[in-house]
MARVOTI-736802 format. One record per atom (N, C-alpha, C, CB): z, x, y; residue in three letters; chain; atom name; residue number from 1. Coordinates in steps of 0.02 Angstrom, whole numbers, plus 50000, padded with zeros to 5 digits. Glycine has a CB too. Layout:
N
       Z       X       Y    aa   ch   at     i
       Z       X       Y   ALA    A   CA   NUM
...
//
This chain:
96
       Z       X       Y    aa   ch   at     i
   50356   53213   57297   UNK    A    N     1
   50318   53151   57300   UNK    A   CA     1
   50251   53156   57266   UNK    A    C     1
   50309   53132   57371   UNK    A   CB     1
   50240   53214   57240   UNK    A    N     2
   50174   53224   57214   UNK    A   CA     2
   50110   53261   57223   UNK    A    C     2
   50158   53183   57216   UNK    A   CB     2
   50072   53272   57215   UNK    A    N     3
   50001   53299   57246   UNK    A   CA     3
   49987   53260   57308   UNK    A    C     3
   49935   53289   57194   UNK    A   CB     3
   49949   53291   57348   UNK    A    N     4
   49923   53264   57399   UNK    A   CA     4
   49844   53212   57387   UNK    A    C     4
   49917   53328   57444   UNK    A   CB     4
   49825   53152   57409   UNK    A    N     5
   49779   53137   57391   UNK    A   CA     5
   49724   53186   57385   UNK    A    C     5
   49771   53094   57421   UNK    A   CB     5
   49662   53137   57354   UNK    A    N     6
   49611   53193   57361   UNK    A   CA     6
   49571   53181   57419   UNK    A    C     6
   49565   53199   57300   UNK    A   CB     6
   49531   53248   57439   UNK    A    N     7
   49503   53244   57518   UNK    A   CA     7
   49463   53164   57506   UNK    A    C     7
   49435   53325   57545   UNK    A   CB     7
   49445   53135   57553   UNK    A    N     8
   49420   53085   57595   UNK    A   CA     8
   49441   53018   57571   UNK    A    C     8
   49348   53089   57600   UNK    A   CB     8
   49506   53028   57515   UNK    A    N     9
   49550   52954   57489   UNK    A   CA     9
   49577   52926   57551   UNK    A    C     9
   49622   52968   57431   UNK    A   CB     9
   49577   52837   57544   UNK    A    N    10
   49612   52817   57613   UNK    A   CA    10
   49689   52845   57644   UNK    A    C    10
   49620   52742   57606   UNK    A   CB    10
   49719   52842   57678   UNK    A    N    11
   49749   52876   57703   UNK    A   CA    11
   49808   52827   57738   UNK    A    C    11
   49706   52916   57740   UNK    A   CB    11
   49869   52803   57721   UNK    A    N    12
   49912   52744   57756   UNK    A   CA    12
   49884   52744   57845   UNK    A    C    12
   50012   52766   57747   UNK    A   CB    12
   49915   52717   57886   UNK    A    N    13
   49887   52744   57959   UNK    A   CA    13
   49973   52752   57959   UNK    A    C    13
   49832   52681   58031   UNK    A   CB    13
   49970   52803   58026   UNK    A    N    14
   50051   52829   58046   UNK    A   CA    14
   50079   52753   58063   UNK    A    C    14
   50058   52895   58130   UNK    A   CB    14
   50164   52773   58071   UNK    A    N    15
   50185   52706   58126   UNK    A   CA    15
   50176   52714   58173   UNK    A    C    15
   50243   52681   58136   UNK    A   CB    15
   50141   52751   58213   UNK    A    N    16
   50116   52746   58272   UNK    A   CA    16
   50079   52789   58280   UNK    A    C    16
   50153   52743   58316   UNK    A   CB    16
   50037   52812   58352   UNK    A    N    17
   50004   52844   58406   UNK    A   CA    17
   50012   52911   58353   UNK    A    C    17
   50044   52841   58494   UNK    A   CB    17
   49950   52951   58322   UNK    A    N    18
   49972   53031   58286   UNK    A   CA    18
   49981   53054   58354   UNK    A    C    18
   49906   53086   58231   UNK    A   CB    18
   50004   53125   58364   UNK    A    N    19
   49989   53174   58403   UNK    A   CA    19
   49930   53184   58424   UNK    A    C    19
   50006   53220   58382   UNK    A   CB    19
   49932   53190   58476   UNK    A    N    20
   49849   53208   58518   UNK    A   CA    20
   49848   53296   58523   UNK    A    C    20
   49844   53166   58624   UNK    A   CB    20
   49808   53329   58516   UNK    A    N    21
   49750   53371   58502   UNK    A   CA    21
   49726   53408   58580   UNK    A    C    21
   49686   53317   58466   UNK    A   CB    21
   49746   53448   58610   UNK    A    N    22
   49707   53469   58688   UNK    A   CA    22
   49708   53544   58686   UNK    A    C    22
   49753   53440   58768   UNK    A   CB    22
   49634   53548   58705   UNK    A    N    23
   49597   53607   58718   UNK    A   CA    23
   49548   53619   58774   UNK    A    C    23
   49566   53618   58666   UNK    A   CB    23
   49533   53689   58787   UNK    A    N    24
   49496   53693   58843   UNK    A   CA    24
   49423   53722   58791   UNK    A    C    24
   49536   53749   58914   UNK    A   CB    24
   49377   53719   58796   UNK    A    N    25
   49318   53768   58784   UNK    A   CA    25
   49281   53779   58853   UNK    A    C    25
   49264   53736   58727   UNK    A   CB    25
   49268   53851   58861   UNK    A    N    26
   49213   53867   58903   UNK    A   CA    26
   49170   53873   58891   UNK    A    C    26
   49211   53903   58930   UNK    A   CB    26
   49120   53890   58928   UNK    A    N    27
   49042   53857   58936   UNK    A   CA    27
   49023   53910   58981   UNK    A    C    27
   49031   53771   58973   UNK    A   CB    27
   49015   53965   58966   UNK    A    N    28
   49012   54029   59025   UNK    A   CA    28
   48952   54090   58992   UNK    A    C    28
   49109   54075   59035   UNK    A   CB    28
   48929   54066   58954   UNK    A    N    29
   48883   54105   58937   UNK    A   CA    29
   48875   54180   58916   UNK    A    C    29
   48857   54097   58975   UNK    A   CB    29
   48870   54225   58933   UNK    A    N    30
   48880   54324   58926   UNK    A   CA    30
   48946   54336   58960   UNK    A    C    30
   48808   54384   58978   UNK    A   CB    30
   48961   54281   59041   UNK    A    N    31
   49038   54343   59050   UNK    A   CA    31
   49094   54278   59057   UNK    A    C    31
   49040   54414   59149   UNK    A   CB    31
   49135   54311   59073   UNK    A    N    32
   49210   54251   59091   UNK    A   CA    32
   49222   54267   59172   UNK    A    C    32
   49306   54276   59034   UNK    A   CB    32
   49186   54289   59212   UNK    A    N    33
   49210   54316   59269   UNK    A   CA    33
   49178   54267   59315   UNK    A    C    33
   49195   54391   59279   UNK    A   CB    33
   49242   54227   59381   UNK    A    N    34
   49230   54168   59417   UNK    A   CA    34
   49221   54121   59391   UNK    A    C    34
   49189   54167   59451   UNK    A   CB    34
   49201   54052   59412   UNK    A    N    35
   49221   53991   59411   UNK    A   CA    35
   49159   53973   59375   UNK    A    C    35
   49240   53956   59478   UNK    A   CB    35
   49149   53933   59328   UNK    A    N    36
   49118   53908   59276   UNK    A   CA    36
   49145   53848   59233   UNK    A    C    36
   49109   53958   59240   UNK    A   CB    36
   49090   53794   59194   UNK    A    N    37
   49116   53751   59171   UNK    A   CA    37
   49158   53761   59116   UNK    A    C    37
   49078   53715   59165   UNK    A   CB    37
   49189   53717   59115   UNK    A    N    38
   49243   53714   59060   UNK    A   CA    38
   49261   53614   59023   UNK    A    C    38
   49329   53755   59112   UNK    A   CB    38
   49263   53614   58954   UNK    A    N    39
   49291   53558   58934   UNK    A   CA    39
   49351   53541   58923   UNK    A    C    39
   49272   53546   58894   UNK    A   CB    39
   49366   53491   58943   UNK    A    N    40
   49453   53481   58926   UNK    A   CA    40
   49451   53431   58882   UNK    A    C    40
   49508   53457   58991   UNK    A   CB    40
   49473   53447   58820   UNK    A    N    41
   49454   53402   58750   UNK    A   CA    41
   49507   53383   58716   UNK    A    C    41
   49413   53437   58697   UNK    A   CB    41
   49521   53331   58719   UNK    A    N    42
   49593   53266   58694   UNK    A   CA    42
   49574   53237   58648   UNK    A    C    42
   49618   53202   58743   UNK    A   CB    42
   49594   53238   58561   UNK    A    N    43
   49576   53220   58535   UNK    A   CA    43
   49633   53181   58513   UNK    A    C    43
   49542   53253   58513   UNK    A   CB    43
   49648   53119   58460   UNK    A    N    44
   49707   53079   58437   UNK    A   CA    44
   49690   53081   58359   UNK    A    C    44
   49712   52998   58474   UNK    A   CB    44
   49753   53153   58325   UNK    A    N    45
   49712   53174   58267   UNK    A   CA    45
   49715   53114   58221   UNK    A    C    45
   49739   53243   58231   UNK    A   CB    45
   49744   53061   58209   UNK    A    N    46
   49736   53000   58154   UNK    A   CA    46
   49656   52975   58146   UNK    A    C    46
   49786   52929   58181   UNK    A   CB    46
   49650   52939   58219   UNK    A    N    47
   49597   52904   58213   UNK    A   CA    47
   49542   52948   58249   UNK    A    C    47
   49608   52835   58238   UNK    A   CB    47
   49544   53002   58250   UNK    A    N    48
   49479   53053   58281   UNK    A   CA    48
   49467   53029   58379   UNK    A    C    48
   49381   53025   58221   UNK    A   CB    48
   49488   52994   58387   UNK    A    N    49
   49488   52971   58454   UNK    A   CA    49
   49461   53018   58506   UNK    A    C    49
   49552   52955   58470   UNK    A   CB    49
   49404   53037   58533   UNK    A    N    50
   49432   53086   58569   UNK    A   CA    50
   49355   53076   58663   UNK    A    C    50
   49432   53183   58496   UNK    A   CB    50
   49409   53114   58709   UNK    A    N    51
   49394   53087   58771   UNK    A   CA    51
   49390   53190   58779   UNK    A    C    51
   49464   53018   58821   UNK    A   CB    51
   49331   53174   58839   UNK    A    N    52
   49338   53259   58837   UNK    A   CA    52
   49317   53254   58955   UNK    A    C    52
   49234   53319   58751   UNK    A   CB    52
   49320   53292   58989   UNK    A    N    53
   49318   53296   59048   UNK    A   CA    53
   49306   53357   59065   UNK    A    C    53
   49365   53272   59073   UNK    A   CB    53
   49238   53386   59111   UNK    A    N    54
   49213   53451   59122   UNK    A   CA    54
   49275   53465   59195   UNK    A    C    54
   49111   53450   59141   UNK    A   CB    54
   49285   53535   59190   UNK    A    N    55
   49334   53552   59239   UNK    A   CA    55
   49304   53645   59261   UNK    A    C    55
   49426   53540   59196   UNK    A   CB    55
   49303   53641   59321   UNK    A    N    56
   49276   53700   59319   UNK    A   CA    56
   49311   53763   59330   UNK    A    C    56
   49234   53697   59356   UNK    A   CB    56
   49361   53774   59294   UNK    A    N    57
   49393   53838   59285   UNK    A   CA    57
   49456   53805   59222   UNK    A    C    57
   49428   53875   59373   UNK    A   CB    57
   49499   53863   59219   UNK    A    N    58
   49556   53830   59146   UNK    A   CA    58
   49589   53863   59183   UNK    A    C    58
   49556   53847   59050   UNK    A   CB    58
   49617   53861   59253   UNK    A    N    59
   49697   53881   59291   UNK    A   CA    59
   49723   53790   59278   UNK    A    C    59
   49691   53920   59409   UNK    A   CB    59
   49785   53810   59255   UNK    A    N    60
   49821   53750   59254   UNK    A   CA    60
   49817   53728   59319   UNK    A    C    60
   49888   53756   59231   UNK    A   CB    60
   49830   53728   59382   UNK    A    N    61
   49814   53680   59435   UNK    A   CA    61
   49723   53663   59423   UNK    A    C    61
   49837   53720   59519   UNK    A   CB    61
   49680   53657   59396   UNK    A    N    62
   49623   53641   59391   UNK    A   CA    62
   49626   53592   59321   UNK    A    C    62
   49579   53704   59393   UNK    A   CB    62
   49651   53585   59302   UNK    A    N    63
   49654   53529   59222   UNK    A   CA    63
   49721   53508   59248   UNK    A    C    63
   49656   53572   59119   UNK    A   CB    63
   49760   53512   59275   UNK    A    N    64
   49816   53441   59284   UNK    A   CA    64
   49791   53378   59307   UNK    A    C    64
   49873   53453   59339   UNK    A   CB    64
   49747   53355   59344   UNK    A    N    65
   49719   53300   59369   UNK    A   CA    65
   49689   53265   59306   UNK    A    C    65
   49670   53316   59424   UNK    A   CB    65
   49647   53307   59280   UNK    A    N    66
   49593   53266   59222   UNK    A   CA    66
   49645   53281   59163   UNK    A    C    66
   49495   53308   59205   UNK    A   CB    66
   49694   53320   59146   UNK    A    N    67
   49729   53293   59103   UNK    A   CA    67
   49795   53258   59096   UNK    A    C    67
   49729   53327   59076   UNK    A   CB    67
   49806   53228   59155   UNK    A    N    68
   49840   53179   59169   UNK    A   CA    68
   49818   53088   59168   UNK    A    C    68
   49855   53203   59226   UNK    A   CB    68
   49754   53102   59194   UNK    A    N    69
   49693   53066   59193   UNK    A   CA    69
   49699   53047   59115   UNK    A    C    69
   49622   53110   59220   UNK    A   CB    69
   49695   53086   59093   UNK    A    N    70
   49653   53083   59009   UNK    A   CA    70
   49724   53030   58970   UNK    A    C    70
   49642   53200   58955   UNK    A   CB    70
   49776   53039   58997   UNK    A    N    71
   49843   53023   58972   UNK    A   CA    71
   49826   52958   58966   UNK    A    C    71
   49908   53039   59015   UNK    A   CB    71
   49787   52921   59014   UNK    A    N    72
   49794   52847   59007   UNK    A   CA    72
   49721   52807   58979   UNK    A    C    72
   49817   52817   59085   UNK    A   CB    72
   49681   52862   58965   UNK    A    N    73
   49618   52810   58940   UNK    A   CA    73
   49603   52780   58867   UNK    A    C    73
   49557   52846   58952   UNK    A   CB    73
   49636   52835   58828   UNK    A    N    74
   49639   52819   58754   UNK    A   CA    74
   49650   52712   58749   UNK    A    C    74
   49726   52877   58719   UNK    A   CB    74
   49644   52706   58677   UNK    A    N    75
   49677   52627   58671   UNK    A   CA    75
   49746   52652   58618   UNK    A    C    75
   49606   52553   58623   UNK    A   CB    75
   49764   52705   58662   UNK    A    N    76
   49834   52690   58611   UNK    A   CA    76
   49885   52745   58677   UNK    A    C    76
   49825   52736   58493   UNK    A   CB    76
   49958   52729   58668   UNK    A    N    77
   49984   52778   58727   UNK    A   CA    77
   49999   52847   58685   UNK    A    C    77
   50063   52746   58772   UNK    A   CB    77
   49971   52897   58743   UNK    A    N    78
   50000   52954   58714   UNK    A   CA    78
   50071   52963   58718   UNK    A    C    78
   49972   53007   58741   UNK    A   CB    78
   50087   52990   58646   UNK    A    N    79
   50151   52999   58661   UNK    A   CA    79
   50184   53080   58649   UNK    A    C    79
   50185   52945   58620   UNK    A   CB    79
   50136   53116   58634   UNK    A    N    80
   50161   53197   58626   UNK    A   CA    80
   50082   53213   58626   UNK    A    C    80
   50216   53226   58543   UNK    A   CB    80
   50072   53297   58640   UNK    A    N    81
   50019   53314   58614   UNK    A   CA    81
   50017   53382   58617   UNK    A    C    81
   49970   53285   58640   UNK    A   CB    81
   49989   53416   58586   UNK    A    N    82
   49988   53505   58566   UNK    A   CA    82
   49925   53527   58592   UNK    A    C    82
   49989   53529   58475   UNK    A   CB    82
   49955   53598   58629   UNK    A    N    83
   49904   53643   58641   UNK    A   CA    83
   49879   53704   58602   UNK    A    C    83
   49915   53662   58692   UNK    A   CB    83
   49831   53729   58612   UNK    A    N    84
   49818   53812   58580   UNK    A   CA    84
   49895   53870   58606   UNK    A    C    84
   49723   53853   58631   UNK    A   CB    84
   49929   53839   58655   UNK    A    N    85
   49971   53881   58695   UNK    A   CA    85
   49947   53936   58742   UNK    A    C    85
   50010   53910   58654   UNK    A   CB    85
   49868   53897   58768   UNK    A    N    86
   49835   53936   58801   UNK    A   CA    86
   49869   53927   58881   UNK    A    C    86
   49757   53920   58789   UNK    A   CB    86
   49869   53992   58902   UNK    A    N    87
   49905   53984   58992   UNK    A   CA    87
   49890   53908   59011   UNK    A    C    87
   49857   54044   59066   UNK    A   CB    87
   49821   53897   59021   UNK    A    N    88
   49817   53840   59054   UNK    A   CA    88
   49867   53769   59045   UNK    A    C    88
   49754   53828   59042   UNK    A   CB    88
   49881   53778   58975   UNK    A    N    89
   49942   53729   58979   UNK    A   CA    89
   50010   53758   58971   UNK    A    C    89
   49936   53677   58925   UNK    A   CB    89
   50040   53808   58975   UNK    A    N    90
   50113   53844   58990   UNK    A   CA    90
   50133   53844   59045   UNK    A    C    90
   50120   53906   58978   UNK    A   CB    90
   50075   53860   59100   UNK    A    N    91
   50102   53862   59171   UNK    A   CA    91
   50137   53846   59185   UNK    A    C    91
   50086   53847   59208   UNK    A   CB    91
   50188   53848   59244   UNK    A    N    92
   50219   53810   59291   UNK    A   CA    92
   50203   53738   59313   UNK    A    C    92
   50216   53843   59338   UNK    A   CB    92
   50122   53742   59352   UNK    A    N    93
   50118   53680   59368   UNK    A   CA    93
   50096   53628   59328   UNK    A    C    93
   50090   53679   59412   UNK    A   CB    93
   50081   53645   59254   UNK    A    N    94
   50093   53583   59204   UNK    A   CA    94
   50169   53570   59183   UNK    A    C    94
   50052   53596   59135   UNK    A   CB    94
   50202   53610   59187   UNK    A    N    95
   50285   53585   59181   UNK    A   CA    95
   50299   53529   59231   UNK    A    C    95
   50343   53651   59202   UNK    A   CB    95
   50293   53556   59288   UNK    A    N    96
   50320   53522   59339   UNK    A   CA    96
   50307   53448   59349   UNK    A    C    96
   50302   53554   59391   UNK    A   CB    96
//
């Protein structure tokens, strides 16, 4: 189909909702040891969209609430979204 545009040429929009974007960053300063803040950061890579929620640890039972939460605030529905494949989202209790 060709070369790819050049960086910052307009861009069609998808037929729908891109993939959303979720990560944790911590906020812990010199160690990682005990409970400390953490961001839970949802981004919607098309239109940059993005909603973020402080959570204070990254055990998947501690980000299922706010990223379940996060599922419905966007103005578009999520409909898939990718992690780092960090534990916090492999767990068990984000499967479940």
């Amino acid at each position: 189909p060709g070369p790819p545009p050049p960086r910052g040429a307009a861009r069609p929009p998808p037929p729908g909702p891109a993939p959303c974007l979720v990560d944790t960053v911590a906020h812990s300063a010199d160690t990682a040891a005990g409970d400390y803040a953490n961001a839970l950061s949802l981004t919607e890579l098309f239109s940059g969209w993005t909603e973020n929620r402080a959570v204070w640890n990254q055990r998947s039972q501690a980000i299922l609430a706010p990223l379940k939460e996060l599922e419905g605030t966007g103005p578009f529905a999520m409909t898939r979204f990718h992690s780092d494949n960090g534990s916090e989202f492999l767990n068990w209790p984000r499967f479940e």
